[in-house]
C-alpha positions in Angstrom: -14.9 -14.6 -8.9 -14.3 -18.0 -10.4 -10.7 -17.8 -11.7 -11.6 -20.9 -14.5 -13.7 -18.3 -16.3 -11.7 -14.9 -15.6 -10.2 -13.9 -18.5 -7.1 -11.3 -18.7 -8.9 -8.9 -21.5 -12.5 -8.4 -20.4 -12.1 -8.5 -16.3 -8.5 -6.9 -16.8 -10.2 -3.7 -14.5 -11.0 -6.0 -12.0 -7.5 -8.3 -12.2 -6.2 -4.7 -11.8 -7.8 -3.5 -8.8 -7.2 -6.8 -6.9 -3.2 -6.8 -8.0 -3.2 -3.2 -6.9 -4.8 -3.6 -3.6 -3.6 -7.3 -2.5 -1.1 -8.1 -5.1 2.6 -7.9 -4.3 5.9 -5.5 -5.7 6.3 -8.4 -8.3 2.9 -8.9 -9.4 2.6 -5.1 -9.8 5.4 -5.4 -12.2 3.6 -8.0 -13.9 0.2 -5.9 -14.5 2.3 -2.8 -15.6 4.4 -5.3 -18.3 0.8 -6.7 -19.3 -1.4 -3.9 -19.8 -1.1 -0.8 -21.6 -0.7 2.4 -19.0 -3.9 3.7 -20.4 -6.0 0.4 -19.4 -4.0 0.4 -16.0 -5.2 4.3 -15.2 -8.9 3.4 -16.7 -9.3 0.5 -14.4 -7.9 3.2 -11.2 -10.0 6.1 -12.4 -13.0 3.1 -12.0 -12.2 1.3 -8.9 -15.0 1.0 -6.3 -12.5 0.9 -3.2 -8.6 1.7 -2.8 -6.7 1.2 0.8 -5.0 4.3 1.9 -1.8 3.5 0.8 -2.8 1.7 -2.5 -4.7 5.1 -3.0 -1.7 7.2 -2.4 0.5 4.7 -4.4 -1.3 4.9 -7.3 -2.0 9.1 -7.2 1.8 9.5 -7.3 2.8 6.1 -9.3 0.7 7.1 -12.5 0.5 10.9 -11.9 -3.4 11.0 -11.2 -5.9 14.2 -9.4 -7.8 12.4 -6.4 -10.8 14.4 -8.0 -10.2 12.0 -11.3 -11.2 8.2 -8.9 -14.7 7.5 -8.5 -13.4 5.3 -5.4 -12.6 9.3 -3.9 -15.3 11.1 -5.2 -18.3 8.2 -4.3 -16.7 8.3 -0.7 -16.8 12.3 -0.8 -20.5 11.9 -1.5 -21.0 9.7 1.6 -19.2 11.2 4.3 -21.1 10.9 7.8 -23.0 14.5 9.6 -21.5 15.4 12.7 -24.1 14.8 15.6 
C-alpha cells in the first residue's frame, strides 16, 4: 500500500492488522492510545490472517471468542481432507 495516500481514519483496519502482526510492543501502544478499543476489536474481528501468537495475543489482550475472527473461522472452513 502506498503510505503517501494511507490515511489513519479510513485504512485504520488495515494500519491495525499490520501493527498487530509486524508492529513492535511500542507501536502497539501507539494503536491502542490512537484508536478507540471498539475500532481496534472491529478491525481483529475482520482480519484476513493472524500469526499464531498475534492470534493468541489478541484473544486474551482484548477478551475475544476465537468463533468471533473471520481470520479463524474462514481457516476452519478450509481445513485440508485426510488422504
Amino acid at each position: 500500500m502506498d503510505v503517501e495516500i494511507l490515511d489513519e481514519q479510513t485504512h485504520a483496519g488495515y494500519i491495525i492488522q499490520q501493527v498487530l502482526n509486524y508492529g513492535t510492543l511500542p507501536e502497539f501502544a501507539t494503536i491502542i492510545h490512537f484508536y478507540n478499543p471498539e475500532t481496534i476489536k472491529q478491525a481483529i474481528k475482520q482480519a484476513g490472517y493472524f500469526d499464531p501468537k498475534t492470534f493468541a495475543f489478541v484473544l486474551s489482550y482484548f477478551d475475544l471468542d476465537k468463533n468471533e475472527l473471520q481470520c479463524y473461522t474462514k481457516k476452519r472452513l478450509h481445513q485440508a481432507h485426510w488422504i
